[in-house]
C-alpha positions in Angstrom: 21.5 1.6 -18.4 19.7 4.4 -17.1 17.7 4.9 -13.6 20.0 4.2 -10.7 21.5 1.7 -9.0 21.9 0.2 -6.3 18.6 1.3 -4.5 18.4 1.5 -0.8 15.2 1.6 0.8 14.1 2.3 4.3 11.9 -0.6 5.9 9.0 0.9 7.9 6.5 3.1 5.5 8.0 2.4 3.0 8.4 -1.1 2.8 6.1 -2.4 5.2 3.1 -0.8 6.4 3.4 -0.4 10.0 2.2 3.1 10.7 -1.2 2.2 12.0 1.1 -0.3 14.7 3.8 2.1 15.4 0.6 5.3 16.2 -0.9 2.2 18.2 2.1 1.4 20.0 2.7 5.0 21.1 -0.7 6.1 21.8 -0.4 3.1 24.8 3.3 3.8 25.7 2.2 7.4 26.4 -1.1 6.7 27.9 0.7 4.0 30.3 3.7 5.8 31.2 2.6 9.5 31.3 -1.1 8.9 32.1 -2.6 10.6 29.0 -1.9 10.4 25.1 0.3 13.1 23.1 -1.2 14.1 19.8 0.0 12.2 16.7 2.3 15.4 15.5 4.1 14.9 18.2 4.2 11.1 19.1 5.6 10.8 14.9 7.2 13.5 14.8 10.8 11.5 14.7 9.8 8.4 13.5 12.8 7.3 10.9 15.4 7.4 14.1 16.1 4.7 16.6 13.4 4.2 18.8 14.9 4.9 21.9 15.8 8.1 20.6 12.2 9.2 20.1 11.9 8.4 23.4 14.1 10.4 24.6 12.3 13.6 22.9 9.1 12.7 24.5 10.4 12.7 27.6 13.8 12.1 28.8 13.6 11.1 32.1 10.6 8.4 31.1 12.0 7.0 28.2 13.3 3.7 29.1 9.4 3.0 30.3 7.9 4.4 27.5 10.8 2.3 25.0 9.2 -0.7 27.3 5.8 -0.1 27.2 6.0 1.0 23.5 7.8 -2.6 22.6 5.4 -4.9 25.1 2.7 -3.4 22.8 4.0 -3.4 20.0 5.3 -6.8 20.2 2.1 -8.4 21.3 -0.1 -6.9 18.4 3.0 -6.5 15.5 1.7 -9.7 13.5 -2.1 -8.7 13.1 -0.9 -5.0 12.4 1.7 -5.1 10.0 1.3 -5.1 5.9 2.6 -5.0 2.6 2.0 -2.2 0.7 0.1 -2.4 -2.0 2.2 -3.0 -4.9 5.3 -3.3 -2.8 6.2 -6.7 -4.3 5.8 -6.3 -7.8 7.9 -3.0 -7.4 10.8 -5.0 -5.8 10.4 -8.2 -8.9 10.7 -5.3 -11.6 13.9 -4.0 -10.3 15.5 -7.5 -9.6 14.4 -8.7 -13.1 16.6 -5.7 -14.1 19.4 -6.7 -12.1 18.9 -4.2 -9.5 20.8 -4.9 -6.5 18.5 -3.7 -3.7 19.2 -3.1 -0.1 17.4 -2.0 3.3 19.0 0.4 5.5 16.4 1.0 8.6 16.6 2.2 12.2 14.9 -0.8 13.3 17.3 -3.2 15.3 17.6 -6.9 14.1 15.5 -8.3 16.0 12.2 -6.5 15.4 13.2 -5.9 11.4 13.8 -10.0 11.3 10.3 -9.9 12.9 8.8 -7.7 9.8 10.2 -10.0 7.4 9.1 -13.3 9.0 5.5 -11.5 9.1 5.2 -10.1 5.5 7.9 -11.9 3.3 10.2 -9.8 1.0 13.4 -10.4 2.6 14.6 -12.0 -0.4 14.5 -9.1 -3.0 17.2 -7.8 -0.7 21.2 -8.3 -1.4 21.9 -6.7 2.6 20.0 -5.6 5.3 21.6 -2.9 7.4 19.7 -2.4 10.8 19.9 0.0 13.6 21.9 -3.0 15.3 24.9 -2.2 13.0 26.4 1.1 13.3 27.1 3.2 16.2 25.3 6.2 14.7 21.5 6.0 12.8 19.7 8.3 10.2 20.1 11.2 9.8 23.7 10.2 10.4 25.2 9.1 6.6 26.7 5.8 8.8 24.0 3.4 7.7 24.0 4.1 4.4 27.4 4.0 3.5 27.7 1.1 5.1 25.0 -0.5 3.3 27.3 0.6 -0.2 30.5 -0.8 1.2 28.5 -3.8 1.6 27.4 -3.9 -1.8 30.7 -2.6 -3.6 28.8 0.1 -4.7 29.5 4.3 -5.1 26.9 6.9 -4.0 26.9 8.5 -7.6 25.2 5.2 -9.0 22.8 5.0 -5.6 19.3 6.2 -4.3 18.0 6.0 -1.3 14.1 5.4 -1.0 12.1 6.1 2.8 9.0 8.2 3.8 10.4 10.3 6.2 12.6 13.6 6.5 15.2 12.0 8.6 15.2 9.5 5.2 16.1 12.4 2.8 18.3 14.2 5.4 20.7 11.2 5.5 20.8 10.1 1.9 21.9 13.8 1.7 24.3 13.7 3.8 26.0 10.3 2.5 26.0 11.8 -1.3 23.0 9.4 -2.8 19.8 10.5 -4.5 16.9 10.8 -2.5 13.3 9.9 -3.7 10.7 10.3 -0.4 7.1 8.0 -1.0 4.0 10.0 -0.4 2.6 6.0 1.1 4.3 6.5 4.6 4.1 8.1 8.2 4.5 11.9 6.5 2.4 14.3 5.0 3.2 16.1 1.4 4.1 19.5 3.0 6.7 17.6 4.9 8.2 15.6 3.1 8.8 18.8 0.8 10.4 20.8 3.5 13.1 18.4 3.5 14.0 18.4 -0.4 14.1 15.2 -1.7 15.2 14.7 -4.8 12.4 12.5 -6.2 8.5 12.2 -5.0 6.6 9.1 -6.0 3.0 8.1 -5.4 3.0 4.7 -6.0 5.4 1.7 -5.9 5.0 1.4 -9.4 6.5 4.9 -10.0 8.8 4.3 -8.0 9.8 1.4 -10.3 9.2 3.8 -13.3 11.9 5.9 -11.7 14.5 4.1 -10.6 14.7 2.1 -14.0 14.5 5.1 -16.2 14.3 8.2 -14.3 17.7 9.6 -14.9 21.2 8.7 -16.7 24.0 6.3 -14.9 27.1 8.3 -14.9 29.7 7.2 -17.2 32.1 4.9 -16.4 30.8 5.1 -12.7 31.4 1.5 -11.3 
C-alpha cells in the first residue's frame, strides 16, 4: 500500500465551503459590535482556532458580543451559505473504496459542525468526528489530532492531516503527522507556504492522487 493512512481532514475550507459565510458573519459581528468593519486580513487572520478565541484577538474586552453577534448571523444565514466543494465527494468515495479510514478533526463545536453536515451531507465518509467540543485544548495544539488517532487505533507515521489553514499545518506538526494544506480554502498561496506544509494540492482530486500514492507506508507500521 502506498499514500497514507488514516487521513484527517479539517472541516471548514477544506471540507465544506463556508468562507464566504464565515467573511459574512464577521463583517456583521464587527460592524454591530464595534460600529465599523475590520478588513478581511484581519477579521481571517486566525480562522482554524476556536471561535471564541478569534474573538478574543479582535478585541478582548468585546468578544463575548462579537462571539454572539458573529453566531446570530451566522446561524440565521448558515444553510443558504454553505457548500460542498467541488469535487469534495468523489475525493472522499476514492479513498473509502480504498479502505481509507477518514476522519475530521475541526475547531468547530458539535453543534455547529452537526449543523454543516445536516446542510451538505458527507458525514458518512467519516470513521470519527473530533470537534472543538472534545478536548480542552484546539489547533495549533496537537490535542485534537491525537485524539482523533487514538480514536481510530491509528500511529502518526501512517497519518496526514489535510486543512487550508496555517494553524492546520502547525498542529499536524506538532502531533508528528504529514501535513498537506489545500490551495481551495480561507488562505492565500504565500501563506499557506510560510507555514511549511508538507504537501500542496489544488484540487480534491490531487488530493486523492496523493494520499493514495503519494509516498510509501512505512514498514511494518501498524
Amino acid at each position: 500500500m502506498r499514500g497514507f493512512e488514516p487521513i484527517i481532514f479539517d472541516l471548514d475550507g477544506t471540507v465544506v465551503d463556508t468562507v464566504g459565510l464565515i467573511r459574512a458573519s464577521f463583517r456583521h459581528a464587527s460592524r454591530v459590535v464595534l460600529g465599523h468593519e475590520l478588513p478581511d486580513d484581519v477579521l481571517l487572520a486566525n480562522v482554524g482556532e476556536p471561535l471564541m478565541t478569534q474573538m478574543q484577538v479582535l478585541d478582548a474586552a468585546r468578544a463575548q458580543e462579537l462571539y454572539d453577534a458573529y453566531r446570530e448571523h451566522n446561524h440565521r444565514v448558515h444553510d443558504e451559505m454553505i457548500a460542498r466543494y467541488d469535487g469534495i465527494e468523489a475525493a472522499l468515495g476514492r479513498l473509502k473504496a480504498a479502505q481509507r479510514r477518514l476522519a475530521i478533526v475541526t475547531s468547530k463545536s458539535a453543534e455547529t459542525t452537526a449543523m454543516a453536515f445536516r446542510a451538505v451531507g458527507l458525514r458518512e465518509y467519516f470513521d470519527t468526528v473530533v470537534t472543538a467540543s472534545d478536548t480542552d485544548a484546539h489547533k495549533p495544539s496537537p490535542e485534537p489530532i491525537v485524539l482523533a488517532l487514538e480514536r481510530l487505533g491509528a500511529t502518526p507515521e501512517r497519518a496526514v492531516y489535510v486543512g487550508d489553514a496555517p494553524v492546520d499545518v502547525a498542529a499536524g506538526k506538532a502531533a508528528g503527522v504529514t501535513t498537506v494544506a489545500v490551495l481551495w480554502g480561507a488562505f492565500s498561496p504565500a501563506a499557506l507556504a510560510a507555514a511549511t506544509p508538507d504537501f500542496t494540492v489544488a484540487t480534491p482530486a490531487a488530493l486523492a492522487d496523493l494520499c493514495l500514492g503519494g509516498a510509501p507506508l512505512i514498514a511494518g507500521a501498524s
